[in-house]
N, C-alpha and C positions, 0 to 999 in steps of 0.2 A: 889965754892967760900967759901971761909973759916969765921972764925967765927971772928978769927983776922983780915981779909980785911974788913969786916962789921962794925966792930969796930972803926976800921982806918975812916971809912965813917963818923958814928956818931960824930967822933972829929973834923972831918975837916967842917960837918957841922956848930959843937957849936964854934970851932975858927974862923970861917969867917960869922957868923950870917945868915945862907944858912935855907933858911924855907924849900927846899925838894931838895932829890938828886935820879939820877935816872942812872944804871949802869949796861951793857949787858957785861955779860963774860964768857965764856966756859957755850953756851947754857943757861947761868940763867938771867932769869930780876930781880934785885933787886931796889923797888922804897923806900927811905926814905921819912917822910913828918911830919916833926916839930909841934907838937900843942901848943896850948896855953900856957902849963904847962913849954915849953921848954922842953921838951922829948922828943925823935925820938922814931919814932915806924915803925915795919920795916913791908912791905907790900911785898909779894913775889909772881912775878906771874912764876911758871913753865914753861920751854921751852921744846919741844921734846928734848928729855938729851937722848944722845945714852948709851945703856946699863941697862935704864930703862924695865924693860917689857911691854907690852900693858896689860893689862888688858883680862883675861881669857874666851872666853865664851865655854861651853862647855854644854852638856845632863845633867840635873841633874839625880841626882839618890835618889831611896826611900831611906828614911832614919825611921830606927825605923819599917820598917812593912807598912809605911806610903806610898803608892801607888801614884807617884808622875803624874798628866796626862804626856803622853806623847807629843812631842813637845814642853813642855819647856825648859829653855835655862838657868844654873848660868853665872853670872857675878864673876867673883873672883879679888879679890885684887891682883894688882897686885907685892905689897910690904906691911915688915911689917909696922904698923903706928897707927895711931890712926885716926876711918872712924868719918866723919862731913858728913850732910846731906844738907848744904846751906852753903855759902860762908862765913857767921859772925853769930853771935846767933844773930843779928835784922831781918837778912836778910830771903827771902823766902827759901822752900827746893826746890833744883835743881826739883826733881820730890816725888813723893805720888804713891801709889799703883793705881793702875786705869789709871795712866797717860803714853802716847805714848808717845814715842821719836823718833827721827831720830838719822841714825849713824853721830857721830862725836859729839852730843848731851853730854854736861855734867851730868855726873849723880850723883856723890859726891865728897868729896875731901879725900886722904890720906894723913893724917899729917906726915911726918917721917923726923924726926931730923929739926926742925924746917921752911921746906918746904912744901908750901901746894904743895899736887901735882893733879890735875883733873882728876879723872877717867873717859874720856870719852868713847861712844855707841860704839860698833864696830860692829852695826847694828842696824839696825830700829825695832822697835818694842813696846811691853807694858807690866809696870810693873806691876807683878802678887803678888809679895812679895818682901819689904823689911828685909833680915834678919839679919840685925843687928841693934842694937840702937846708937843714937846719940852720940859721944865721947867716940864711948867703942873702948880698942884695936883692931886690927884685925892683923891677920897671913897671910904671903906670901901666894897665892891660897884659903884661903878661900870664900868660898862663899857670896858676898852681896846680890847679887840683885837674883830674880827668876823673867826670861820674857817669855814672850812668843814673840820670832822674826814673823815680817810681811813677 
């Protein structure tokens, strides 16, 4: 969906006095929802989008000398973007070092081009390290998450 159909939405809101608009097309949800101030602010939930990648999990490897145990597992991005660790800054983080998940489990969000998109589990398991911090770029395949699968 383009930035001018989005557009188009925000107008046709403010001409017809529409407090939220809610629109599925080529795989995207996009939900408008009008506040107080009279601004639309655009709320975007991810569809499986064919030609996205899943999300990477693979053997880490030492890095630095650093003797990594064996049987843990990265998580790599699976596009460039910018990683979020919880769905809004009020909101909780998907998960914390220590914490299990199950597959299909959201683990953060990749921002790219104004789309959140949900990095989900593509297995069970527990995170052993977060390795990036909150709102920083990340690169196509880089490493987030260090787990250890169940």
């Amino acid at each position: 969906m383009s930035i001018k159909k989005i557009k188009e939405l925000v107008d046709l809101m403010n001409e017809n006095d529409l407090r939220e608009v809610e629109l599925e097309q080529e795989g995207l949800k996009v939900k408008l929802i009008k506040t107080g101030q009279g601004i639309a602010h655009e709320v975007v939930v991810p569809q499986p989008q064919v030609g996205v990648p899943a999300p990477v999990l693979q053997e880490a490897s030492p890095a630095g000398g650093d003797h990594t145990p064996s049987g843990l597992k990265e998580i790599n991005s699976p596009m460039v973007g910018t990683f979020y660790r919880s769905p809004s800054p009020e909101a909780e983080m998907y998960v914390r070092p220590g914490d299990e998940f199950k597959e299909g489990d959201v683990l953060c969000i990749v921002e790219a081009m104004k789309l959140m998109n949900e990095v989900k589990a593509e297995c069970s398991g527990k995170i052993v390290q977060i390795l990036v911090e909150n709102a920083e770029p990340v690169e196509f395949g880089q490493a987030l998450f260090l787990v250890e699968p169940a």
